[in-house]
C-alpha positions, 0 to 999 in steps of 0.5 A, spaced: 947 516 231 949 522 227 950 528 232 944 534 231 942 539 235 935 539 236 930 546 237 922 547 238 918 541 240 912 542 235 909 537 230 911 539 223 919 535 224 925 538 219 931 535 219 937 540 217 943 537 213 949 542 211 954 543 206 962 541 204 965 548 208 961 548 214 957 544 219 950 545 222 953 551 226 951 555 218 943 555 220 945 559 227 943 565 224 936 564 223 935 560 230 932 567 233 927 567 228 924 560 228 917 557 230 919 552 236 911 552 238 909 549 231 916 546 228 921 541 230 928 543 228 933 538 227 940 540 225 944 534 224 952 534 221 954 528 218 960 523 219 966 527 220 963 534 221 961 537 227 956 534 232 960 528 228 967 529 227 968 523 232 964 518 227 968 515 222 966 513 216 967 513 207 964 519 207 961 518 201 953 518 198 950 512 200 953 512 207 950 519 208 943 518 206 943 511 210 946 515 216 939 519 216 935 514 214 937 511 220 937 517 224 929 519 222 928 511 225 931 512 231 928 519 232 922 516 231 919 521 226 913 518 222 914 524 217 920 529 216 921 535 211 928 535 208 932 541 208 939 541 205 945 546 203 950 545 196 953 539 197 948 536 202 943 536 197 945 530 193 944 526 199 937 528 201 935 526 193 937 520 194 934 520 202 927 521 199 928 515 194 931 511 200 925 512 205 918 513 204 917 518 210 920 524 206 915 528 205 918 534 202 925 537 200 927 544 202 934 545 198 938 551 198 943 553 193 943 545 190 947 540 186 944 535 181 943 528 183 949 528 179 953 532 182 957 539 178 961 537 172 967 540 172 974 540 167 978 534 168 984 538 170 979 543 175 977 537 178 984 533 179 987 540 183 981 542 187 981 534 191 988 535 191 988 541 194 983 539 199 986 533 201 993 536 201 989 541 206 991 547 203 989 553 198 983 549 196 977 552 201 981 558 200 980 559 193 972 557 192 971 562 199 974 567 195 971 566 189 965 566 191 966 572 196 967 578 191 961 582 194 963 581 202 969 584 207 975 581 209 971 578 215 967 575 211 971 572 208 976 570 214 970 568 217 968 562 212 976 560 211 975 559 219 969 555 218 971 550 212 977 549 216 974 547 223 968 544 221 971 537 219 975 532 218 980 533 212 978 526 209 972 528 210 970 534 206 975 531 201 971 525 200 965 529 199 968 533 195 970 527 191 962 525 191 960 531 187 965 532 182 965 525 179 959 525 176 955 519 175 948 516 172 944 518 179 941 523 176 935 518 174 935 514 182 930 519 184 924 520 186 921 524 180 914 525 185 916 528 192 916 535 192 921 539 190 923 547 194 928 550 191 932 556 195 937 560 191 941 566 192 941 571 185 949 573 187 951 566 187 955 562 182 955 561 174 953 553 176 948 555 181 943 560 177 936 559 177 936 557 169 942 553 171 937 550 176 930 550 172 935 545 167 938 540 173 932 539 176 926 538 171 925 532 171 922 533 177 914 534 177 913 538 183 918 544 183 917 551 185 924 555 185 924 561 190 930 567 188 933 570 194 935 577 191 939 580 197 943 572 197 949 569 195 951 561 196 948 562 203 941 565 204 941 563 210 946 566 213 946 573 208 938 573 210 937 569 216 929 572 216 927 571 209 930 564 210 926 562 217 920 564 214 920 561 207 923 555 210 916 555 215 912 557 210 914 552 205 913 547 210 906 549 213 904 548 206 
């Protein structure tokens, strides 16, 4: 079973994914200000990332989704609130495609079911920079940092480096530069929350967003506008509280 950290003992159940340059220790920051008495929280990392470094694998979007799939079966959970971050949320598409317990999707900063179309040239140079384990996490944690300090940004270097495996992240890296056709293996009706940061990259803007995601029947998108590519670490208590209160309802 997928490692997790497991917090609160409440009857409203979320499970919690992360994104390509962290683990669940990116959810820290909210951990004072959650609900335990109402809500069960349930951070979770992947094959090759922290709770699960040890758990090897293909890394790719079919294992993953299958690994929570299988997670919410040996957690006994009759029905779960999908929260996930960049990356992650192209597993939590296909998640809610693959299990009927879904109830809704909570997802932060997301990438298309179909992952981020990028330059030919671009794509081959960020895998192989990745997999070569140098420059590659330095490059997008800095061109996504401009408006932090150093200990931002060496903070966030630090973390894409201890949080997984090498073959791990690049796997993942992969998955979402390869675009495909899973842009139509969804499911159009669950309902869909959106969580953006107004500072964050060209790709994850919110009309950006409105486009990728319209073939989703119930959407609402929220703008964080103190926020970059990490609400939930750059405004730890607006994203506790939107979290719940999108939860609740």
């Amino acid at each position: 079973m997928l490692g997790t950290k497991i917090i609160g003992n409440g009857d409203i159940k979320i499970i919690f994914l992360h994104e390509l340059m962290g683990d669940c220790r990116n959810y820290e920051a909210i951990f004072p200000f959650l609900d335990k008495e109402n809500f069960t929280y349930i951070f979770t990392d992947l094959r090759g990332y922290g709770l699960s470094k040890e758990i090897k694998g293909e890394y790719n979007l079919e294992e993953a989704s299958n690994d929570v799939k299988n997670l919410i079966t040996k957690l006994n959970l009759d029905e779960v609130i999908l929260v996930s971050h960049s990356m992650s949320t192209m597993i939590a598409q296909r998640v809610a495609l693959i299990e009927q317990k879904i109830k809704k999707l909570i997802l932060t900063t997301p990438i298309s079911a179909s992952g981020i179309k990028v330059p030919e040239i671009q794509k081959k140079s960020l895998i192989r920079k990745m997999s070569e384990n140098k420059r590659a996490i330095e490059q997008i944690v800095r061109s996504s940092s401009r408006r932090y300090n150093q200990s931002w940004v060496k903070y966030r270097i630090d973390m894409g480096y201890s949080s997984s495996l090498v073959e791990a992240r690049t796997s993942y890296m992969n998955m979402y530069l390869n675009t495909s056709d899973n842009e139509n293996d969804i499911n159009e009706e669950i309902e869909v929350n959106i969580i953006l940061g107004k500072h964050d990259s060209a790709v994850f803007a919110k009309k950006e967003t409105e486009k990728n995601f319209s073939k989703y029947k119930n959407l609402n998108i929220i703008e964080c506008q103190e926020a970059g590519h990490y609400p939930m670490i750059e405004c730890p208590v607006f994203y506790a509280s939107k979290i719940e209160e999108l939860s609740k309802k």
